[in-house]
C-alpha positions as CSV (number, residue, x, y, z in Angstrom):
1,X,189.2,126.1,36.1
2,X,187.5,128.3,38.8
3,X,184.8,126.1,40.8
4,X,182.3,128.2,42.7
5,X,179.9,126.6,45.8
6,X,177.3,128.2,47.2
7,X,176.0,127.0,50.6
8,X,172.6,128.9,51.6
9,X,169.6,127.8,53.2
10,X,170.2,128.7,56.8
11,X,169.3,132.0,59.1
12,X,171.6,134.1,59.9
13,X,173.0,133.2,63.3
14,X,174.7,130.1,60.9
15,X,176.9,132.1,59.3
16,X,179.8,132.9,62.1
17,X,180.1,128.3,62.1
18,X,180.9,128.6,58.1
19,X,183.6,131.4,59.8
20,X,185.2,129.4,61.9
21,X,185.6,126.7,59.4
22,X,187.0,128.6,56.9
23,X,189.7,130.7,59.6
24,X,190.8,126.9,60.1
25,X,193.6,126.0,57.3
26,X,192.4,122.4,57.4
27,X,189.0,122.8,57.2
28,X,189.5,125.4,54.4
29,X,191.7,123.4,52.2
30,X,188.6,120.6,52.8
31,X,186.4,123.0,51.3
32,X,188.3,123.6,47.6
33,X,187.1,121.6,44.7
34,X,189.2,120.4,42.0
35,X,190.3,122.4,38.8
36,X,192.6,122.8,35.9
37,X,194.4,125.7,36.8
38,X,197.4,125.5,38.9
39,X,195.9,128.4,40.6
40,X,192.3,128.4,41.5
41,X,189.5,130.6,42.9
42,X,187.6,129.2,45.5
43,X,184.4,131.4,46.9
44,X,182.1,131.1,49.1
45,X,178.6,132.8,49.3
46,X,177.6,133.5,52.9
47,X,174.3,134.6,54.0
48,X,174.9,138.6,54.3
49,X,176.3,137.8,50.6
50,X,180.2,138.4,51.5
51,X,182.8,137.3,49.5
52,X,185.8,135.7,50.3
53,X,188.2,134.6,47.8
54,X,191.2,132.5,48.4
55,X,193.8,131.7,46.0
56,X,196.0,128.3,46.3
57,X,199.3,127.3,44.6
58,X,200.7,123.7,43.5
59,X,197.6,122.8,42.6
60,X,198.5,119.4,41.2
61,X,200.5,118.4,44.4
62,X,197.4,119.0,46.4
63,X,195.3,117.7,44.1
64,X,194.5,114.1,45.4
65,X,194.0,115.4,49.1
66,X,192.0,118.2,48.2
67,X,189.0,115.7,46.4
68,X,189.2,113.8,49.8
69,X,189.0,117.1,51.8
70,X,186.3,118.5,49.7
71,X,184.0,114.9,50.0
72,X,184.3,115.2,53.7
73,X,183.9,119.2,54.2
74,X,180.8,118.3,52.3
75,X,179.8,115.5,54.4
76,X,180.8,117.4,57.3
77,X,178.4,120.0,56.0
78,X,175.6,118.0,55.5
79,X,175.9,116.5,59.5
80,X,175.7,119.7,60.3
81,X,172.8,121.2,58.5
82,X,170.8,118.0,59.9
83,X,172.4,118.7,63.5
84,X,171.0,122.2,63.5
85,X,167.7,120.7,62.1
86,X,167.9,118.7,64.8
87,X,168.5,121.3,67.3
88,X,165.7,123.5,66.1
89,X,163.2,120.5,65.9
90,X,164.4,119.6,69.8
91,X,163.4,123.1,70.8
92,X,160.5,123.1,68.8
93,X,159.6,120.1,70.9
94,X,160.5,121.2,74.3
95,X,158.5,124.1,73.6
96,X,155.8,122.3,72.9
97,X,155.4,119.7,75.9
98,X,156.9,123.0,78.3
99,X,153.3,124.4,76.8
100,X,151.7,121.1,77.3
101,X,152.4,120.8,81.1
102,X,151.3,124.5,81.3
103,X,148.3,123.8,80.4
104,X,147.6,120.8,82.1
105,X,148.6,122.4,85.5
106,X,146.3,125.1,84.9
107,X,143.5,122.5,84.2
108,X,144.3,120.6,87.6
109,X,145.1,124.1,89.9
110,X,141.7,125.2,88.4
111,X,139.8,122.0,88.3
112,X,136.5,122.3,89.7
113,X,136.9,118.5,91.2
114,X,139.4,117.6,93.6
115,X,142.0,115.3,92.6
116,X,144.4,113.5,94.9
117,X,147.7,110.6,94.1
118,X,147.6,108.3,96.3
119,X,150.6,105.4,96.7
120,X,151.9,103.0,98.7
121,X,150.3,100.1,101.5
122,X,149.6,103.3,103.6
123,X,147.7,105.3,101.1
124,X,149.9,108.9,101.2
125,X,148.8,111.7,99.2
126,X,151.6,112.3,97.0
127,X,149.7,115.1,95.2
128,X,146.7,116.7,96.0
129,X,145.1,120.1,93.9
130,X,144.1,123.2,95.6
131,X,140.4,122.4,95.0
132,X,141.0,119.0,96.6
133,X,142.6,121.1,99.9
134,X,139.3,123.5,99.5
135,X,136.7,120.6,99.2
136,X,138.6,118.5,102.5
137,X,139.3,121.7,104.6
138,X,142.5,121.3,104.7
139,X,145.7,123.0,104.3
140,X,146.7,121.8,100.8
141,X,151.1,122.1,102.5
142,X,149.7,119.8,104.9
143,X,147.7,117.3,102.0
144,X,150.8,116.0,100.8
145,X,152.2,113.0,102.5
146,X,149.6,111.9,105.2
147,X,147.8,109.2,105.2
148,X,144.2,109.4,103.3
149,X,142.4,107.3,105.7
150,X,142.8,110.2,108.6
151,X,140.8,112.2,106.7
152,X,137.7,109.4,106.3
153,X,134.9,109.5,108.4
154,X,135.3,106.9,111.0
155,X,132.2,104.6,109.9
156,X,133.2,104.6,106.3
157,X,137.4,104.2,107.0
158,X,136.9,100.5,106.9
159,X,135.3,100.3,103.5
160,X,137.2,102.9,101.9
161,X,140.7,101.5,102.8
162,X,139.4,98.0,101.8
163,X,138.5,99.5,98.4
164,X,141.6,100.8,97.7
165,X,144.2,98.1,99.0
166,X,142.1,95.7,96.5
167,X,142.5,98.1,93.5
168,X,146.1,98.7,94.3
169,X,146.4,95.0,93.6
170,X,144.7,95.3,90.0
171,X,141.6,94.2,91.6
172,X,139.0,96.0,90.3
173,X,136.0,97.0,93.0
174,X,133.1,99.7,92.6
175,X,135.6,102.9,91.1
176,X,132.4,105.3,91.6
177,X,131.0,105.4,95.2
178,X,130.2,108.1,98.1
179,X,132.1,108.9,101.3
180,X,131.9,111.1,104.3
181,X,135.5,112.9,105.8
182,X,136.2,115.3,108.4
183,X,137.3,118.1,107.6
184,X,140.3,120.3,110.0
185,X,137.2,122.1,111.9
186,X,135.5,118.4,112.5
187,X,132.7,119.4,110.3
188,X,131.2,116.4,108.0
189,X,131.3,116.9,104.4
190,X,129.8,114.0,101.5
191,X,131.8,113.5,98.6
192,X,131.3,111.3,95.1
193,X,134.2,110.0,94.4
194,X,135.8,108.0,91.0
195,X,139.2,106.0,91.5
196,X,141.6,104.5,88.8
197,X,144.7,102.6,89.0
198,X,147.5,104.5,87.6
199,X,151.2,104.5,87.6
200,X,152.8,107.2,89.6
201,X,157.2,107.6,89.4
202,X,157.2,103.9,88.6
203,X,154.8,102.4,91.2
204,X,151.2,101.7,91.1
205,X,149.1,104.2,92.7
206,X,145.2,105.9,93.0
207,X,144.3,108.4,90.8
208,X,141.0,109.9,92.8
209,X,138.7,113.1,91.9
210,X,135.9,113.8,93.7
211,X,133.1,116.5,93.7
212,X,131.3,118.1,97.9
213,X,127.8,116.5,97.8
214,X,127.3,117.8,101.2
215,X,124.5,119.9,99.9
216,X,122.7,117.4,98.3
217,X,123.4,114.5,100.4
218,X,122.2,116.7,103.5
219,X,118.7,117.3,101.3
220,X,118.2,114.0,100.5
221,X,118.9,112.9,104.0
222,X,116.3,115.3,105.0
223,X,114.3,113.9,102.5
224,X,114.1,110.1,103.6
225,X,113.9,111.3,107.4
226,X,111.0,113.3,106.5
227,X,109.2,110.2,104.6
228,X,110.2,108.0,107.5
229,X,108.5,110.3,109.6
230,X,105.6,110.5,107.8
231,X,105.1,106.8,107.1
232,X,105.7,106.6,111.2
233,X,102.4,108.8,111.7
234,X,100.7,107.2,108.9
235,X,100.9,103.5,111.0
236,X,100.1,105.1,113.8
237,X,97.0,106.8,112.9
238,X,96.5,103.4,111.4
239,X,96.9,101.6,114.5
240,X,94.9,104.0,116.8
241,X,91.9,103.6,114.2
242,X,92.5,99.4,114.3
243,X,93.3,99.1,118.2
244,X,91.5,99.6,120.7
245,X,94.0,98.2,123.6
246,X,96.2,100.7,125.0
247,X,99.5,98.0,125.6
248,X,99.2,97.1,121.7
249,X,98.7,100.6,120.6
250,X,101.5,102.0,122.5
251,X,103.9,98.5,121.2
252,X,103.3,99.8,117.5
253,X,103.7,103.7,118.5
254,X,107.7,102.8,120.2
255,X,108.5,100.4,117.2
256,X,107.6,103.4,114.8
257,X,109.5,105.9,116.9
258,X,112.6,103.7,116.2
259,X,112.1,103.4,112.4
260,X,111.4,107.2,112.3
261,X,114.0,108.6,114.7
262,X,117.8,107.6,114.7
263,X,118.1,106.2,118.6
264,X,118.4,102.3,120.1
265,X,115.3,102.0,122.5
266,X,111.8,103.7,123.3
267,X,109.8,102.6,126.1
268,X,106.6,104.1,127.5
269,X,105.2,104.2,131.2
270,X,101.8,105.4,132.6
271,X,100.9,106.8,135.4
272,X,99.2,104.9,138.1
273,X,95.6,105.9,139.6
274,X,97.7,107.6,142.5
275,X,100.0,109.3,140.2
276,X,102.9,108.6,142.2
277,X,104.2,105.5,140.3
278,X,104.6,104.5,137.2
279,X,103.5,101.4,135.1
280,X,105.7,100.0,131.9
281,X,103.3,99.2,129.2
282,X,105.5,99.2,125.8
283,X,109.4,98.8,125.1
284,X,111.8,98.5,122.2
285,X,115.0,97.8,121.1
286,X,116.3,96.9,124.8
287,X,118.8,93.8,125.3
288,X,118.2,93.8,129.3
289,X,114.9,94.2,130.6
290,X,113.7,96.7,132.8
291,X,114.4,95.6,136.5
292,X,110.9,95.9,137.7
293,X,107.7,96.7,135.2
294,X,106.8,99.4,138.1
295,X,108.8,102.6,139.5
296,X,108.0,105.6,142.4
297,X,108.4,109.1,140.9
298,X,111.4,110.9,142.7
299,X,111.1,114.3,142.3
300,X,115.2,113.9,141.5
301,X,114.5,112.5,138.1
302,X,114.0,113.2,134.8
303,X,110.9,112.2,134.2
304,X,109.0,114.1,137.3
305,X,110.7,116.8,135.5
306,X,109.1,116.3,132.3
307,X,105.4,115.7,134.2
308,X,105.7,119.0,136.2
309,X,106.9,121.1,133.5
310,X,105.6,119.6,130.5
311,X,108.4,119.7,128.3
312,X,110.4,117.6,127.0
313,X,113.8,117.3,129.0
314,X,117.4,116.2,127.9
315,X,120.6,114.6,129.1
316,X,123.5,114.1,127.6
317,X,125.7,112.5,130.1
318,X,123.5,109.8,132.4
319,X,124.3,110.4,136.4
320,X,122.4,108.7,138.9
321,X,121.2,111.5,140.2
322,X,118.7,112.7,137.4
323,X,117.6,108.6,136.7
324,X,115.8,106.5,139.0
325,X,117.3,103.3,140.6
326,X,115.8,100.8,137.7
327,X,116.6,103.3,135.1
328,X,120.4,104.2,135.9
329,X,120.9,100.6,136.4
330,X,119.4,99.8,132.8
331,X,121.3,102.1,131.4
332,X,124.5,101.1,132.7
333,X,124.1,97.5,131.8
334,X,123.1,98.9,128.1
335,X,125.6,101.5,127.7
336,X,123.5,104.2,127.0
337,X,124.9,107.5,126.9
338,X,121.6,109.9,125.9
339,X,118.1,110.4,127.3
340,X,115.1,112.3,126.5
341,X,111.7,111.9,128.4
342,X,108.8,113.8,127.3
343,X,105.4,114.0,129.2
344,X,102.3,112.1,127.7
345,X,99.4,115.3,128.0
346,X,96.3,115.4,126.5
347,X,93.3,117.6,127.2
348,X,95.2,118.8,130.3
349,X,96.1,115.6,131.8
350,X,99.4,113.7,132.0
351,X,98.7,110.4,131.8
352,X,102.3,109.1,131.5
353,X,106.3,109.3,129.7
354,X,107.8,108.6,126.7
355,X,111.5,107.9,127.1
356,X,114.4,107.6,124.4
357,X,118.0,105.8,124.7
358,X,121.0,106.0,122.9
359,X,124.6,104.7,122.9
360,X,126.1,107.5,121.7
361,X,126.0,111.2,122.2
362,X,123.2,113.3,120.9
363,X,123.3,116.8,119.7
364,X,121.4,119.3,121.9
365,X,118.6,119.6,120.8
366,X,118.6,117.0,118.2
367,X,117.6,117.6,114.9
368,X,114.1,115.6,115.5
369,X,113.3,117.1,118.6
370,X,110.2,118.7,117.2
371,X,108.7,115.5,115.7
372,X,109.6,113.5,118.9
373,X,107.2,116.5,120.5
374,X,104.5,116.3,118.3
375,X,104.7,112.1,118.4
376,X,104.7,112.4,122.3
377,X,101.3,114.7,122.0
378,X,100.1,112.5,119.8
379,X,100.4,109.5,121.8
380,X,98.9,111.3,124.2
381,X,95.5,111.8,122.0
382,X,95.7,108.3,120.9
383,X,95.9,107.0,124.9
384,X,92.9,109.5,125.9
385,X,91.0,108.7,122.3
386,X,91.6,104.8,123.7
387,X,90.6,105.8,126.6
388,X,87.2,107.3,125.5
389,X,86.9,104.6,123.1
390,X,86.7,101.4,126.1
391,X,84.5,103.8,127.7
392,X,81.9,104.0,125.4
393,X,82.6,100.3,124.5
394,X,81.6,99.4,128.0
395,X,78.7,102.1,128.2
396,X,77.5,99.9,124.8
397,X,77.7,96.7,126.6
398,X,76.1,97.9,129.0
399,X,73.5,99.1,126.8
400,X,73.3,95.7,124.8
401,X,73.1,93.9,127.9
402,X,70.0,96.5,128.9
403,X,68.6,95.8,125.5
404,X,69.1,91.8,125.5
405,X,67.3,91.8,129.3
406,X,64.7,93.6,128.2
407,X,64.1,91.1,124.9
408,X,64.3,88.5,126.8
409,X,62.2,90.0,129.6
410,X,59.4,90.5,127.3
411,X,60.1,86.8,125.9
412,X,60.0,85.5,129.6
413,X,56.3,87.4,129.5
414,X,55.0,85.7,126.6
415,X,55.9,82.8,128.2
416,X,54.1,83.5,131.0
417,X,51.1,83.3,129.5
418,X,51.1,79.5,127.9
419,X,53.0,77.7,130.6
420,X,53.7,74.8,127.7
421,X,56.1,77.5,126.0
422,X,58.8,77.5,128.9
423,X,62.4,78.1,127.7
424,X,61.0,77.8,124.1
425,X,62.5,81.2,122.9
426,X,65.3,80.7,124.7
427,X,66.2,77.2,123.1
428,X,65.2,78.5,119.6
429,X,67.4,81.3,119.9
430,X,70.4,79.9,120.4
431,X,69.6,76.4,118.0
432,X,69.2,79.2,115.5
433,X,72.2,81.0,116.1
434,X,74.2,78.2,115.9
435,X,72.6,77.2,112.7
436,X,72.9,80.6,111.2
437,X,76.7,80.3,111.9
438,X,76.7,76.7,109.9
439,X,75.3,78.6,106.6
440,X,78.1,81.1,107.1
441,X,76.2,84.1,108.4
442,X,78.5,86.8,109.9
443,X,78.6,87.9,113.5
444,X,76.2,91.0,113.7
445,X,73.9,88.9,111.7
446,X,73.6,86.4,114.0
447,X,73.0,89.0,117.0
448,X,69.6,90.1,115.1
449,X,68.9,86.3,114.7
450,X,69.1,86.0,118.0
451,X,67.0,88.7,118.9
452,X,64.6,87.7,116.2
453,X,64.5,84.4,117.7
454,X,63.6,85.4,121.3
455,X,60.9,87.6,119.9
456,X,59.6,85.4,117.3
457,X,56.0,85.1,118.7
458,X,56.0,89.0,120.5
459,X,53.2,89.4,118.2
460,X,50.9,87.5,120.0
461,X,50.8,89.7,123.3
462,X,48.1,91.6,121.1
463,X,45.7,88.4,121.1
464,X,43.2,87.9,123.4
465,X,43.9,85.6,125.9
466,X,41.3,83.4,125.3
467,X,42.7,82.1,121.9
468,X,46.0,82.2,122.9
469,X,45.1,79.5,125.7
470,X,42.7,77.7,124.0
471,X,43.2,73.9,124.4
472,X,41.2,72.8,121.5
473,X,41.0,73.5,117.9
474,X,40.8,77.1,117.2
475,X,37.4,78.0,115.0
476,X,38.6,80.1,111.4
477,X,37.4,83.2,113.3
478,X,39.7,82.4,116.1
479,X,42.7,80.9,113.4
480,X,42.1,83.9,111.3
481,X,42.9,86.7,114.4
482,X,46.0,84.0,115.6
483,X,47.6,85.1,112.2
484,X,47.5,88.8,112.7
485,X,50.5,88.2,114.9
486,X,53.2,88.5,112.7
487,X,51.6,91.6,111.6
488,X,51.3,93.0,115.3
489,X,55.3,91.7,115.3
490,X,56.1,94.3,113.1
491,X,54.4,96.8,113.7
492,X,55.5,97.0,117.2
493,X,59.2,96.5,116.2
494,X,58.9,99.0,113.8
495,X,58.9,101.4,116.1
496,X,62.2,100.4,118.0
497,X,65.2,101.5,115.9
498,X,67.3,99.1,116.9
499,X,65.2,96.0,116.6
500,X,64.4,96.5,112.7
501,X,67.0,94.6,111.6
502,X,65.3,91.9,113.9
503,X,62.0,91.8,112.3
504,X,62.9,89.3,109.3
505,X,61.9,86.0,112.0
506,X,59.0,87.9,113.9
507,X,57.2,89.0,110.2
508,X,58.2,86.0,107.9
509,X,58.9,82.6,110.6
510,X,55.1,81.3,109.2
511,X,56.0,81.7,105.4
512,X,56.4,78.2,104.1
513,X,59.1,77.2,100.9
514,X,55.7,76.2,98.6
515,X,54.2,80.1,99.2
516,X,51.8,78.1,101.2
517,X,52.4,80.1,104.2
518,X,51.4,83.8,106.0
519,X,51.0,86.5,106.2
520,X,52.6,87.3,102.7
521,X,52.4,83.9,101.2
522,X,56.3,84.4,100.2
523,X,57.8,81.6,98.1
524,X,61.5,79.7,97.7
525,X,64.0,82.4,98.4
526,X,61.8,84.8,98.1
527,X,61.3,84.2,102.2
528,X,64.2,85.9,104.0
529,X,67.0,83.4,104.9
530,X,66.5,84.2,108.8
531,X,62.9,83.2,108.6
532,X,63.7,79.8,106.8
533,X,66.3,79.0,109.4
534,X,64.2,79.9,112.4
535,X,61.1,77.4,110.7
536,X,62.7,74.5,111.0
537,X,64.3,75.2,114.3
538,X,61.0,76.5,115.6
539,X,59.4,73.0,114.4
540,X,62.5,70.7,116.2
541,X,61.7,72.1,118.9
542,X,57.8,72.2,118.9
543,X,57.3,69.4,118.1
544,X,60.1,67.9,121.2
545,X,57.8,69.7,123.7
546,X,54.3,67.9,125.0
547,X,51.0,69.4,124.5
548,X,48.3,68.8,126.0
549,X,46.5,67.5,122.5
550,X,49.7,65.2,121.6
551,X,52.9,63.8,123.2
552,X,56.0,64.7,123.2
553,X,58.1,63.1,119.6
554,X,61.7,61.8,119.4
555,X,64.3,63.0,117.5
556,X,64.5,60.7,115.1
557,X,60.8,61.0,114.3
558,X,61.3,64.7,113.6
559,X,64.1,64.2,111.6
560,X,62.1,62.0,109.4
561,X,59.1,64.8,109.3
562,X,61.9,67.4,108.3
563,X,63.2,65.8,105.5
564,X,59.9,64.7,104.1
565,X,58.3,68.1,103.9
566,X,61.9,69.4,102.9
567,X,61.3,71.1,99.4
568,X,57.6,71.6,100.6
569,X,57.1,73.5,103.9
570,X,61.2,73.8,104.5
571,X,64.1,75.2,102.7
572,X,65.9,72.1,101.4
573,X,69.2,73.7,101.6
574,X,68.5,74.3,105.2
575,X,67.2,71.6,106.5
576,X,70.1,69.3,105.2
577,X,72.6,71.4,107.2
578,X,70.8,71.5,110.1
579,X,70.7,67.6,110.6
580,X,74.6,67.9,109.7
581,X,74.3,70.1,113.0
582,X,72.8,68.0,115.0
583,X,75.1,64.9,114.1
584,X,77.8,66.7,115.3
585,X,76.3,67.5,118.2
586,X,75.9,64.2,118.8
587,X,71.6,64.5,118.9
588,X,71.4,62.4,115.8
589,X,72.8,59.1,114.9
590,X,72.9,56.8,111.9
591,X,71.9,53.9,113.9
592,X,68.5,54.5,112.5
593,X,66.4,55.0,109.4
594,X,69.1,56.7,107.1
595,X,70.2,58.8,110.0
């Protein structure tokens, strides 16, 4: 019996192994299968469809080792069909991740982020992407295997380096943060910068990308210094409109300087009358203080530069040469390294310096130089609008003083004419001032109670002197002109601008609390408060004087008259806190009656 196997299924680079099994008489005899005929045909069907036909004898002698040979041709067979699958899957795989790592190369080379390994306690770059080289100015050769931390910015290094010595331990600080390094050139560039833990050849290491900021850090810097700046003017305008004191002005102008420009210490010094010294008024931000308050102008230094040129002038490096004395020898104790001066000129006069420190280098010119100007100019205006402001103040207290002689000129000439009224306005006035302040009246109100006070009777310089003097009782002819002077009051107060606000006491002092009173017949608070306080001071101390139709009465007996026509002639209100007054002033005691 003929058996026939076909074996098919594979391409046709398989066919030369099937070949080379069946050119080997072992494998060949493994490959017959068992039949009934001493002779047997045995063929097999290759891919191109070939035939090859072998013919065996003694058939049953072979018989037993043929079955054998044929079960392990066939396993034989069947490891090899799974070792090509095998092989063809393997390359199919190696293709595959050979793709992969393509890819993800091109993503890094091309990554729009720098990326950068970092390992070990030193922090080496171990890999480092082109953008990474771009974004650091650096060589990207030269990335690989340096330390990260010389790249940092020296003020971050610290923080950075601390950051990532903790995460290498599985720590886990801030992974998202911002930076500043130097680039090759020295320039400064910001980045943003995210940082994972990752395993790196079989050791922990920092996986790092980060994006240049520089743009936007630089405009939000800008930004803040701007706001700082204009917040700095905004106190100071504040100040110049609140102050009127030079030294306190010029304290809040330096400590404004310092929030609004980047340097250690501001101080300010005017020129004296002679202009050949000057004066230190305000500091800030010094650990020493100045040797002396007071320095000659050399026409060596700085700041006689700055006077006689008017502009603001710069140095870099501090000599003793362009410093005075006190200044060279302040700066060397502080370790100050940069200096600006700019003259203080306003309306054409230089009335001082403004001086800046710093412990470090400065670029020339610095960034602020233009606000520092317009500050210095300013401070300037603010000095000369001080200036002009104590000026005037003084010319008005001059002119209050002129006004208050004159009131109480024409009080003393009242007076004049009934000797028994000597001091009276005087004494009213300030009783009255003081009790005004005890009801909670505010300062300028008490200056026109004052002046009220000392002109309370003015009116009466328009009646005839033969009332006015007269030591008996006045007729109703006589009583009826006596009360036109609260109408004479105001009309000749009217006429003075500055005295209206006066007039409340001169009009209104007669009106009584039951609208018993004149000229108006006002009642309850219907009577200005000025008038009801000056009534019952103008009655304590009335009825404390002699006249020539009664004695003089005590204090207690006027207390006692006070608080019985309280509610009826007197403000009740009032005349309770005035005998408060006058316990504390120790003119009243409790000792007797109620008192």
């Amino acid at each position: 019996m003929m058996i026939l196997a076909v074996v098919t299924g594979y391409s046709m680079d398989t066919s030369p192994l099937f070949t080379a099994l069946l050119h080997s008489t072992h494998l060949l005899r493994s490959l017959l299968f068992a039949g009934e005929s001493r002779s047997a045909f045995f063929q097999v069907f290759l891919q191109d469809y070939s035939r090859l036909e072998l013919v065996l004898s003694n058939w049953e002698t072979l018989k037993p080792y043929i079955y054998a040979a044929g079960l392990l041709a066939v396993l034989l067979a069947i490891s090899l069909v799974a070792l090509l699958g095998l092989r063809h899957r393997l390359r199919q795989q190696t293709a595959a991740l050979r793709n992969s790592e393509a890819r993800y190369r091109t993503l890094v080379e091309n990554a729009t982020e720098g990326i950068l390994v970092i390992a070990g306690q030193e922090g080496r770059i171990v890999f480092a992407n082109p953008m990474a080289a771009e974004i650091l100015g650096q060589p990207l050769v030269t990335l690989e295997g340096i330390p990260v931390a010389t790249l940092i910015h020296p003020e971050d290094r610290a923080q950075v380096m601390a950051r990532y010595a903790a995460r290498l331990r599985g720590e886990n600080p801030p992974p998202r943060y911002t930076l500043r390094v130097i680039t090759m050139r020295g320039a400064t560039r910001w980045l943003l910068l995210h940082a994972e833990r990752i395993t790196w050849e079989a050791q922990p290491a920092i996986l790092v990308m980060f994006s240049d900021i520089t743009e936007r850090q630089e405009a939000e810097i800008y930004i803040n210094e701007k706001l700082r700046q204009m917040a700095a003017l905004r106190a100071i305008d504040a100040a110049i409109i609140n102050n009127s004191e030079t030294a306190t002005l010029l304290e809040i102008i330096v400590e404004q300087t310092r929030n609004a420009i980047p340097v250690d210490a501001a101080a300010v010094w005017l020129l004296d009358e002679s202009r050949q010294s000057l004066n230190l008024i305000a500091t800030e931000g010094f650990q020493h203080a100045f040797p002396s308050p007071r320095r000659l102008l050399t026409p060596e230094e700085c700041a006689y530069e700055a006077i006689l040129t008017r502009r603001v002038v710069q140095r870099s490096s501090l000599d003793q040469a362009s410093l005075s004395p006190e200044t060279y020898a302040l700066c060397t104790a502080e370790g100050f390294q940069a200096y600006l001066v700019a003259p203080l000129v306003a309306r054409g006069e230089t009335h001082g310096v403004f001086e800046l420190y710093h412990r470090a280098p400065l670029p020339t010119p610095p960034d602020w130089l233009s606000f520092f100007e317009n500050l210095s100019t300013q401070t300037a205006v603010a000095m000369e609008h001080v200036r002009l402001f104590q000026a005037l103040e003084q010319a008005n207290l001059r002119l209050t003083q002129a006004y208050q002689a004159t009131i109480e000129g024409w009080a003393a000439a009242l007076e004049l004419r009934d000797g028994s009224l000597s001091g009276h306005s005087r004494r009213v006035a300030e009783l009255s001032v003081e009790l005004a302040r005890a009801l909670g009246l505010k300062d300028e109100e008490l200056t026109y109670i004052r002046y009220g006070a000392l002109l309370h009777d003015i009116g009466k310089m328009a009646i005839p002197d033969p009332i006015l003097q007269k030591e008996d009782d006045l007729s109703s002819e006589e009583w009826e002109i006596m009360k036109r002077h609260p109408e004479y009051a105001r009309q000749f107060l009217e006429a003075v601008d500055f005295l209206k606000p006066a007039l409340d006491i001169p009009y209104y002092h007669h009106e009584r609390w039951d609208g018993s009173g004149y000229p108006e017949g006002l009642k309850g608070e219907q009577i200005p408060l000025a008038a009801r306080i000056f009534a019952v001071v103008d009655v304590w101390d009335a009825l404390q004087t002699p006249r020539v139709y009664r004695p003089a009465w005590d204090d207690h007996s006027i207390a006692e008259y006070l608080r019985r026509e309280s509610g009826r002639l007197f403000d009740p209100h009032v005349v309770s806190v005035f005998l408060d007054l006058l316990k504390a002033k120790g003119i009243l005691f409790t000792s007797k009656s109620e008192l």
